[in-house]
N, C-alpha and C positions, 0 to 999 in steps of 0.2 A: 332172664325169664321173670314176668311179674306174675305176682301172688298168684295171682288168678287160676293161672297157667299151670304155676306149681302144684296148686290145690289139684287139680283136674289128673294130671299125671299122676299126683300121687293115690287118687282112687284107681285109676288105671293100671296102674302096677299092682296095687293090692289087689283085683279081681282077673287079673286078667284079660281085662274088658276092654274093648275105646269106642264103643255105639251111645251116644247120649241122648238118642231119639232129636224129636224135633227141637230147636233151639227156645221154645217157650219157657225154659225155665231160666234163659241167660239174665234177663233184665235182672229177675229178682236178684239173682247171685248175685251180678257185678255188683248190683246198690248193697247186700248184704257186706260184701269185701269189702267194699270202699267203705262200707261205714265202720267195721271193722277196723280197718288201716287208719279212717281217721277221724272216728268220732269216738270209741272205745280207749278207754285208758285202763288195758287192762296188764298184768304183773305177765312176767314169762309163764306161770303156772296157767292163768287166765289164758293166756296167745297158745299156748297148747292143747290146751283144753277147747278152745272156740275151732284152732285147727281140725285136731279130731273130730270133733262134731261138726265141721262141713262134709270133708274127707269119708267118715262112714256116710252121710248124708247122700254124694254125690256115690258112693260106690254103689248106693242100695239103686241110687235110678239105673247105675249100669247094669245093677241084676235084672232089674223089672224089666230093660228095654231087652236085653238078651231072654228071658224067657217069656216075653211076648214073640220075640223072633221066633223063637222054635217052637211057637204055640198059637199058630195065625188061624184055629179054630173060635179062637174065644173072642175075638169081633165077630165070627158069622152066630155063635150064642149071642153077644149080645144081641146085635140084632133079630133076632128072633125069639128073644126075651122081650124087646120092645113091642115085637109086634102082638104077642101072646100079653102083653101087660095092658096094650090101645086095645083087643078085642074085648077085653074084660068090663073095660069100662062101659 
């Protein structure tokens, strides 16, 4: 299993979760990891700590895409925030 993959799973078990919304945010990751893996010289204390901090990173988008799931009211607000913000003008 590569990093990557590990990383992901390991949010997934912590919340619960496996919806990561739309794939928009892979690019960044993978270059994230990869520089990571190989541009990073960092101690074990460093590699665990960068872990953790993608790890909570990638758990919080699985909160936010789960509770947009069960709250598919707040795109028709946006939207009509939009439109209430273009009349004003």
């Amino acid at each position: 299993m590569g990093y990557q993959q590990e990383l992901t799973e390991a949010a997934r078990r912590e919340t619960g979760l496996d919806h990561f919304g739309n794939d928009s945010f892979r690019e960044g990751f993978e270059r994230l990891v990869r520089s990571v893996e190989d541009e990073s010289d960092l101690n074990a204390i460093g590699q665990e700590a960068m872990r953790s901090l993608i790890v909570g990173l990638l758990a919080q988008r699985l909160q936010v895409e789960d509770w947009y799931a069960r709250n598919p009211e707040i795109d028709r607000d946006n939207t009509r925030m939009r439109r209430l913000q273009w009349q004003s003008i």
